[in-house]
C-alpha positions, 0 to 999 in steps of 0.5 A: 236828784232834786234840784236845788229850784224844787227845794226852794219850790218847796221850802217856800210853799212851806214858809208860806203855810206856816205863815197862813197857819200862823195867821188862822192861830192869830185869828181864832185865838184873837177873836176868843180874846175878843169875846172874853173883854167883850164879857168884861166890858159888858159886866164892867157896863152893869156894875155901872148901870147897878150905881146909876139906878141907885141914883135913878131910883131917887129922881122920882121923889127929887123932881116931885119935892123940887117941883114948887120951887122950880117952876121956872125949870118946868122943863128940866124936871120933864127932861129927867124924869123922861130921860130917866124912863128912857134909861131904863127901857135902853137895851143898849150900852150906847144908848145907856151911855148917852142917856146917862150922860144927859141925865147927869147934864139935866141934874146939874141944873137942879144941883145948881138952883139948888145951891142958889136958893136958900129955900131948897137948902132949908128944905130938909127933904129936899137936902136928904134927897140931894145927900143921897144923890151925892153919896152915889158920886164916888161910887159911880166914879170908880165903877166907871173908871173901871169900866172906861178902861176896859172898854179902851182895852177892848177898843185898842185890840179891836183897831190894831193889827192884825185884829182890825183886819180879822175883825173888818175884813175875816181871813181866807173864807172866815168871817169878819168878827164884826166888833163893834168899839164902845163908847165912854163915859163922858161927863159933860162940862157942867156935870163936871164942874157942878156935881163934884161942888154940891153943898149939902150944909142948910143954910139958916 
């Protein structure tokens, strides 16, 4: 007959290998979800970079029609154009976040000269080129509200448990699954306040 320390002996063993057993379904089927908002976050990140570069590819032609009116912010109109070439070398979605942030920051300086001198308004390319800029706006917004939520979505599941922990540390012999969180989309203090404003009526 087995005695009742046995049965406890076993039914143990079993509670524990169903929780172990549990565990590794948590970790295979958590690092599968992983995989499937990375994937998301990522084409989230290249709906973004498709409005972005509709903006971009204008930024030649601004800085060369702005320049005459902007010696002054020599710097600025080399700031955008490099940070622009930067752009589109980056490989990274961090560092495309970054460099877009400052592109914009850089751009609200313009935007700003260009609602103080009533030159630049008079300037019927210099006012196409900044409606166009403008009519980008919109969309760039929701394409990175979309994007800004799936990244906290993935962010959220990577730091909450027990993924943080299959995630940092593995589990019994598996491998961590090394996710890194992404970063939002942050409009600078003067991209806020400057981009949303821009007039494009000429003065005259």
């Amino acid at each position: 007959m087995v005695s009742k320390a046995v049965i406890a002996a076993i039914a143990a063993a079993a509670i524990i290998a169903i929780i172990i057993a549990a565990l590794y379904g948590m970790y295979f089927s958590g690092f599968n979800a992983v995989q499937v908002k990375d994937e998301n976050v990522k084409r989230l990140a290249a709906d973004v970079d498709a409005q972005l570069q509709r903006r971009y590819d204008l930024i030649p032609n601004l800085v060369e029609s702005v320049r005459g009116y902007m010696q002054f912010e020599k710097q600025t109109l080399e700031d955008v154009t490099r940070l622009r070439s930067q752009w589109q070398t980056s490989t990274s979605t961090e560092g495309r976040v970054e460099l877009s942030n400052q592109i914009e920051e850089a751009l609200s300086k313009i935007i700003l000269t260009y609602e103080a001198y009533p030159e630049l308004k008079a300037d019927q390319t210099v006012t196409r080129l900044m409606d166009e800029i403008a009519g980008t706006e919109n969309r760039i917004a929701v394409a990175r509200t979309y994007y800004n939520d799936g990244v906290r979505d993935f962010n959220t599941n990577i730091r909450t448990f027990p993924n943080n922990m299959f995630n940092e540390g593995g589990f019994l012999g598996m491998s961590p699954w090394g996710a890194n969180q992404y970063p939002t989309y942050e409009a600078t203090p003067q991209a806020q306040t400057t981009v949303p404003q821009v007039d494009l009526t000429p003065s005259g």
